[in-house]
C-alpha positions as CSV (number, residue, x, y, z in Angstrom):
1,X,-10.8,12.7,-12.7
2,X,-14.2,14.0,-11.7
3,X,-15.0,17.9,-11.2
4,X,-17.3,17.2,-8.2
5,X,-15.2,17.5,-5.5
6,X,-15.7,14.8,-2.8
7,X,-17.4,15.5,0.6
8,X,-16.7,14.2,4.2
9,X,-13.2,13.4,6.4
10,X,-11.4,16.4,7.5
11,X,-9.6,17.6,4.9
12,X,-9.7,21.6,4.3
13,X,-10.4,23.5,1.5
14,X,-6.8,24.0,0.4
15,X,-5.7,21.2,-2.0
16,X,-3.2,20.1,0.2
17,X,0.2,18.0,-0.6
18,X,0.6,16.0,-3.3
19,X,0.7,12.3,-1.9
20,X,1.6,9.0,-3.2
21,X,1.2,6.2,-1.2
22,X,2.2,2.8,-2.4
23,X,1.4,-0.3,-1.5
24,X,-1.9,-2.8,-1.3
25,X,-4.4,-4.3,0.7
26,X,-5.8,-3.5,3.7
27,X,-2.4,-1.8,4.8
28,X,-2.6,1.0,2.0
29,X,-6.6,1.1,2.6
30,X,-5.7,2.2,6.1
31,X,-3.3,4.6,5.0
32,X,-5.4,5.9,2.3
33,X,-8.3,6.7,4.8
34,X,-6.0,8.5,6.5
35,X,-4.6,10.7,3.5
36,X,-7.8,11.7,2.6
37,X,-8.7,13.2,5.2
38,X,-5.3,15.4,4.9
39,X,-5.1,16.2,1.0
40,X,-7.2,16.0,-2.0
41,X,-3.9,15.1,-3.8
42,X,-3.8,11.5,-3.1
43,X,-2.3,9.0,-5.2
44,X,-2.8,5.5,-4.5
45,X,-0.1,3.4,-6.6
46,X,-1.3,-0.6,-5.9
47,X,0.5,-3.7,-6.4
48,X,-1.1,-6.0,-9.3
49,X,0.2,-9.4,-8.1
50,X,-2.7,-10.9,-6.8
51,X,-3.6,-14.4,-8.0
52,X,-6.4,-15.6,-5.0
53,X,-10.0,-15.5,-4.6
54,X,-12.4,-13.2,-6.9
55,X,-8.9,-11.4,-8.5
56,X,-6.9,-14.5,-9.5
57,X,-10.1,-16.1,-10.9
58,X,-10.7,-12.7,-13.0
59,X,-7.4,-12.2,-13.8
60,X,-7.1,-16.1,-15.2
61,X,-10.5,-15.9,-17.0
62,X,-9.6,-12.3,-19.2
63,X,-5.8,-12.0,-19.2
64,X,-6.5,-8.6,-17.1
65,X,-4.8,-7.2,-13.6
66,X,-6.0,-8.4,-10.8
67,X,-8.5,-5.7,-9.2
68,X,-9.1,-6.6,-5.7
69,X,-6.4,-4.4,-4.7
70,X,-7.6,-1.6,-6.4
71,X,-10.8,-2.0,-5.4
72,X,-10.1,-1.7,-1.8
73,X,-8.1,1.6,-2.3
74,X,-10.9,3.6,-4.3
75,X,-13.2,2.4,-1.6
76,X,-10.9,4.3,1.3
77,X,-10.7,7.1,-0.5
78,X,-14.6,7.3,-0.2
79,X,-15.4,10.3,1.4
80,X,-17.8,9.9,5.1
81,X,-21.1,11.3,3.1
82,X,-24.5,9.3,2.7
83,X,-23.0,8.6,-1.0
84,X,-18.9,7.8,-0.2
85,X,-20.1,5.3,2.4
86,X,-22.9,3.8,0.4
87,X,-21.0,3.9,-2.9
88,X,-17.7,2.2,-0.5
89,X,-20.1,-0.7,0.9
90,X,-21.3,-1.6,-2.7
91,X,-18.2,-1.9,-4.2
92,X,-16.7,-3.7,-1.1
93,X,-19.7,-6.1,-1.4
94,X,-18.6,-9.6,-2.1
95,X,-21.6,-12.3,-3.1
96,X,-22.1,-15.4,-0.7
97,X,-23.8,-18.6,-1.9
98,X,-22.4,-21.4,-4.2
99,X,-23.2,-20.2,-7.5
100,X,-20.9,-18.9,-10.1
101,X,-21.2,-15.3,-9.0
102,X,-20.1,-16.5,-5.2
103,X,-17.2,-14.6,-3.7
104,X,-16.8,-12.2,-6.5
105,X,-17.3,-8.8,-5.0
106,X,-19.1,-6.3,-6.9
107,X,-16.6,-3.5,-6.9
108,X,-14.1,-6.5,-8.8
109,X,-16.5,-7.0,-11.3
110,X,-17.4,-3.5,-12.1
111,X,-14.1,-2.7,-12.8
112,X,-13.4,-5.4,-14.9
113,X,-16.8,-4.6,-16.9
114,X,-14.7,-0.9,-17.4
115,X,-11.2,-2.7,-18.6
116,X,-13.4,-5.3,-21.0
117,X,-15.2,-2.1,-22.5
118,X,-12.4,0.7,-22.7
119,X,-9.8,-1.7,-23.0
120,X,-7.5,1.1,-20.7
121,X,-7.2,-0.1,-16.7
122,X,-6.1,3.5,-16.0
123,X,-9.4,5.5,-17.7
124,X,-11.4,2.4,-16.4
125,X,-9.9,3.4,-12.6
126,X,-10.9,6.8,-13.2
127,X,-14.4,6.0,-14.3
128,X,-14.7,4.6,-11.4
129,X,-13.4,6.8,-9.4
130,X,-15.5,9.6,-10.2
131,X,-18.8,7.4,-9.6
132,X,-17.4,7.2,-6.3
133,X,-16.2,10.7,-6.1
134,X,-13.0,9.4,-4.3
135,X,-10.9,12.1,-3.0
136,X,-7.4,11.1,-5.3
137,X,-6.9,9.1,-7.6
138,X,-5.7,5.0,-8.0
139,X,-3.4,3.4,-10.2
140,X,-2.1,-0.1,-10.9
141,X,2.0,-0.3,-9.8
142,X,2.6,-1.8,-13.6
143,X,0.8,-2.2,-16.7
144,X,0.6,-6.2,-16.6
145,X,-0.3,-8.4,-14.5
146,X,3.0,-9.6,-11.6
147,X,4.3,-12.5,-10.0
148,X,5.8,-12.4,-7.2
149,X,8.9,-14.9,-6.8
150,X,10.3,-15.6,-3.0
151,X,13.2,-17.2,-2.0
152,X,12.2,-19.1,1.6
153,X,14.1,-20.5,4.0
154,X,12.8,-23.5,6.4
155,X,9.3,-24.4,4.2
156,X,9.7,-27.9,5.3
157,X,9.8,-27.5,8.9
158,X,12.1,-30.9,9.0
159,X,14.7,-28.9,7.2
160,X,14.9,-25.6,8.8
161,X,18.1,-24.4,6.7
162,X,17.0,-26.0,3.3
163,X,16.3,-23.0,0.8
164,X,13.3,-23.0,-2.2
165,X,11.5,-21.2,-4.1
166,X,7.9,-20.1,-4.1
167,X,5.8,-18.1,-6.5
168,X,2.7,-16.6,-5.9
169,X,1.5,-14.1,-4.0
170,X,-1.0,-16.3,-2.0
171,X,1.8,-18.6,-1.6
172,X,4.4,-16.5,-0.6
173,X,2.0,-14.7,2.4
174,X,1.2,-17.9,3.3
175,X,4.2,-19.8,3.1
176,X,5.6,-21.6,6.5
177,X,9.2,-20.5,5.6
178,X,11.3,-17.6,5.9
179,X,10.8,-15.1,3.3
180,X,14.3,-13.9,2.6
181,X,13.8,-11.9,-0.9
182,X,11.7,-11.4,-3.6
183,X,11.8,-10.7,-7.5
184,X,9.0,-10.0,-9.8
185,X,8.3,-12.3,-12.8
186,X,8.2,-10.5,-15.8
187,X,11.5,-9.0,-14.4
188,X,11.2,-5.9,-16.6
189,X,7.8,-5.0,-16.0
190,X,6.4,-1.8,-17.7
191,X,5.3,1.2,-15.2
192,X,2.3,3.3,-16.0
193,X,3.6,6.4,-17.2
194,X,0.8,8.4,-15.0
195,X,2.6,7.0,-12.1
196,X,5.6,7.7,-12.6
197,X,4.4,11.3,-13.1
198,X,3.0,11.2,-10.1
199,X,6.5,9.9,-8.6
200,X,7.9,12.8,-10.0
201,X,5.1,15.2,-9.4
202,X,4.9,14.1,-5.8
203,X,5.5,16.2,-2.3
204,X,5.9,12.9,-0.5
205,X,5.6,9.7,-1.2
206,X,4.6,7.2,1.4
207,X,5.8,3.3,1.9
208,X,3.6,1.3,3.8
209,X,2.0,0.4,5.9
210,X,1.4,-3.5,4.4
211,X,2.4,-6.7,4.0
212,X,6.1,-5.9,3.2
213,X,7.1,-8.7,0.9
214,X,4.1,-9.1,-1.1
215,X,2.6,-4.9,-1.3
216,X,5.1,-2.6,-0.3
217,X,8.7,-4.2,-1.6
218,X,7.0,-4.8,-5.2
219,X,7.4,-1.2,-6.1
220,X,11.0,-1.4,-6.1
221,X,11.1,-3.8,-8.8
222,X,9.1,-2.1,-11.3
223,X,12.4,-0.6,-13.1
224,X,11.0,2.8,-14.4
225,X,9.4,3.3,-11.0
226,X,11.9,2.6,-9.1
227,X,14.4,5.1,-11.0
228,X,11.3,7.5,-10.3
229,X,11.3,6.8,-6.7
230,X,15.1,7.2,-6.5
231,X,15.3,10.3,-8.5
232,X,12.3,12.3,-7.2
233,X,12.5,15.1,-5.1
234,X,9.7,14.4,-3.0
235,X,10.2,13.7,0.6
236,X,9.8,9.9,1.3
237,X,8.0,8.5,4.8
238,X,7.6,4.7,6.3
239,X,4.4,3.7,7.8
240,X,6.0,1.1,9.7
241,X,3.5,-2.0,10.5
242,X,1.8,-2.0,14.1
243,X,2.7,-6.3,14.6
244,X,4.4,-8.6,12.2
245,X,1.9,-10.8,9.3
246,X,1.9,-14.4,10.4
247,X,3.8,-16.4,7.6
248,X,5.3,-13.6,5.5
249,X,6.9,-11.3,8.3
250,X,6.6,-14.0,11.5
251,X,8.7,-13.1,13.9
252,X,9.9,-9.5,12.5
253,X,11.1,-6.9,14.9
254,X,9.8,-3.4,13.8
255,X,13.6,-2.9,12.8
256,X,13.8,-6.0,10.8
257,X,11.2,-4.1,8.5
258,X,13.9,-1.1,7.8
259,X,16.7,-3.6,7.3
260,X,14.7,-5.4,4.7
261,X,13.5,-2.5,2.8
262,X,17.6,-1.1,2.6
263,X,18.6,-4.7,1.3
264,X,15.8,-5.0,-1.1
265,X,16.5,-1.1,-2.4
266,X,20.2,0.0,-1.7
267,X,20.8,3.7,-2.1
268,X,17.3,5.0,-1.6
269,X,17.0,7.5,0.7
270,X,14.5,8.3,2.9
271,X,13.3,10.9,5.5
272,X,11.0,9.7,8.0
273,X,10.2,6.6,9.4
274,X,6.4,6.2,11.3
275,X,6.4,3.9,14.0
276,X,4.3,3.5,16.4
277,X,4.7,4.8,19.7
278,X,3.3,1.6,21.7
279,X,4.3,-0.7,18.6
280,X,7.8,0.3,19.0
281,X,8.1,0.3,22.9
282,X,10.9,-1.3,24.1
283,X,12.9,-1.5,20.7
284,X,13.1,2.1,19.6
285,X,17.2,2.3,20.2
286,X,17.1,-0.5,17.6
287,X,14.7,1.0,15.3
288,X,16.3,4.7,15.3
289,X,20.1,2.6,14.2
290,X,18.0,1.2,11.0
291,X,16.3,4.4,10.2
292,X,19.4,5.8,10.7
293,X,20.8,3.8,8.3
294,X,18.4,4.7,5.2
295,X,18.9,8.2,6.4
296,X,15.8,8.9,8.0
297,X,14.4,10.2,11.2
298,X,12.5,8.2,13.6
299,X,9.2,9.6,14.8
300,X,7.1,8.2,17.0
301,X,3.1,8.7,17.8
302,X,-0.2,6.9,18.7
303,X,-1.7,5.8,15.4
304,X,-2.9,2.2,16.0
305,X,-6.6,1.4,17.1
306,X,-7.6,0.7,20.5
307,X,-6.8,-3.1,19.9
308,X,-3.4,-1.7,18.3
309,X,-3.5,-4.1,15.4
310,X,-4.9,-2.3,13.8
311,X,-4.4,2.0,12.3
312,X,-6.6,4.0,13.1
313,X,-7.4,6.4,10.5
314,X,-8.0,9.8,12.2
315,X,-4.8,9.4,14.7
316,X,-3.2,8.4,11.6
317,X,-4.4,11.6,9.7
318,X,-3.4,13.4,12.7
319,X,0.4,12.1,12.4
320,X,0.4,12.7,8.6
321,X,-0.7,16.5,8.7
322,X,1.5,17.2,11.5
323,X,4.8,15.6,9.3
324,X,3.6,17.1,6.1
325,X,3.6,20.5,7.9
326,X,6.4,20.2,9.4
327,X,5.0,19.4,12.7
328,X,7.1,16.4,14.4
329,X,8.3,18.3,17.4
330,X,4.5,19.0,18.7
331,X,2.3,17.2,21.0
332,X,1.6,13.9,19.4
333,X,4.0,13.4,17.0
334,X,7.4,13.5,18.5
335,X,11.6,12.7,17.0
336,X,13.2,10.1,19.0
337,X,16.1,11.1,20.4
């Protein structure tokens, strides 16, 4: 990555931990504006399963990974200067009109001009990066492009108990159904070796917040990362959603979240769960049996937005220092129980 080091957010002079924070989407952009305004040791691992809008129409045209998600993650790690937020709205710019060019977003198309001409997604990330001079670095989950395969419950509304299956990620966030699992298609995907260095590398590595079926359960089925996320010594954390999505999650209790996650990866362990506080009024006995149950602590704090469906990044930041230092008995950020 770059040598300049990237200005604005809060983040101190000390390196700080060394992060990993999986998932995609506007979930991990949250959390990612959070992180960097804690560390300068950030590393965003994305999803690639993508196949809607300007990223499935790239990734059909050129063979290549989808790059909308990526996009959105080097764009949160943008630092607050004149340049970070300039640099962030450029690259988040998507084009209007009905012309070929029309809801492509610029950032998508950079990128993609960086994979056609170095032929390596990871070095073309970092290029990128360091024209933003984003504070951490992003990588894609695997090294091809991912399906994701659901098994729903109730699509047809007339038959509520009848079971399909539905492939896509578009499909399966939209789908009417009950998402009950998911798989990956290639089911032996190849990891990028840089992340599961990172994995390995890592202080603490952070699931969510996100769409849980279709950007933070992926991860799990990548088989070299997922040995990497079972085997590291890192501490691991859950940035539980503030509401459930409408059609992939309808209808999930914050627990439900917890339950899915230990179905979809028995035996991993993990330390903290981040809920919360208002989110999780009302159901935290509930909530502190699942965590329990993956082996985790429940914390609770105020990270969502004023409208609370929504993180907000600096209370968010403020829960993430405070856990990373050890800090969940002070004001703020509080153990249940």
């Amino acid at each position: 990555m770059s040598d300049v080091p990237a200005t604005g957010g809060d983040v101190t002079g000390q390196p700080g931990p060394r992060v990993v924070a999986l998932g995609g989407g506007h979930g991990l952009a949250a959390s990612l504006s959070a992180l960097r305004r804690v560390t300068r040791n950030v590393t965003a691992v994305v999803t690639v399963a993508d196949d809607g809008g300007s990223s499935g129409r790239l990734r059909r045209e050129f063979g290549m990974l989808p790059p909308g998600d990526l996009r959105m993650a080097l764009a949160a790690l943008c630092g607050d200067d004149d340049w970070g937020t300039t640099w962030s709205k450029v690259v988040q710019h998507r084009f209007g009109g009905d012309g070929e060019l029309a809801g492509h977003s610029a950032g998508n198309l950079l990128i993609a001009a960086l994979w056609d001409l170095l032929g390596d997604p990871v070095a073309g990330l970092d290029w990128v990066g360091r024209l933003l001079r984003v504070r951490g670095r992003v990588l894609p989950m695997a090294a091809v492009p991912l399906d994701i395969v659901a098994v729903v419950e109730g699509v047809d509304p007339a038959r509520p108990e009848e079971v399909s299956v539905v492939r896509g990620q578009v499909a399966c966030a939209k789908t009417p159904g009950k998402v009950r699992s998911i798989s990956l298609e290639p089911a032996d995907p190849p990891a990028v070796p840089d992340v599961v260095s990172a994995v390995h590398d890592a202080d603490w590595v952070v699931f969510g917040p996100g769409s849980w079926f279709t950007s933070v359960l992926p991860h799990l089925f990548v088989p070299a990362l997922a040995r990497a996320l079972h085997s590291t010594a890192a501490r691991r954390l859950v940035a539980l959603n503030l509401v459930a999505q409408p059609g992939e999650t309808d209808g999930f209790s914050p627990h439900r979240h917890l339950e899915v996650l230990a179905e979809h990866a028995p035996g991993l362990a993990v330390d903290v769960v981040l809920a919360d506080a208002r989110a999780a009024c009302g159901c935290e006995d509930e909530l502190e049996k699942s965590a329990r149950l993956l082996g985790a602590r429940l914390v609770l704090a105020d990270v969502a937005a004023e409208d609370g469906a929504r993180h907000d990044p600096v209370r968010l930041a403020a829960a993430y220092r405070e856990l990373f230092d050890g800090g969940e008995n002070r004001v703020g950020v509080r153990l249940w129980r």
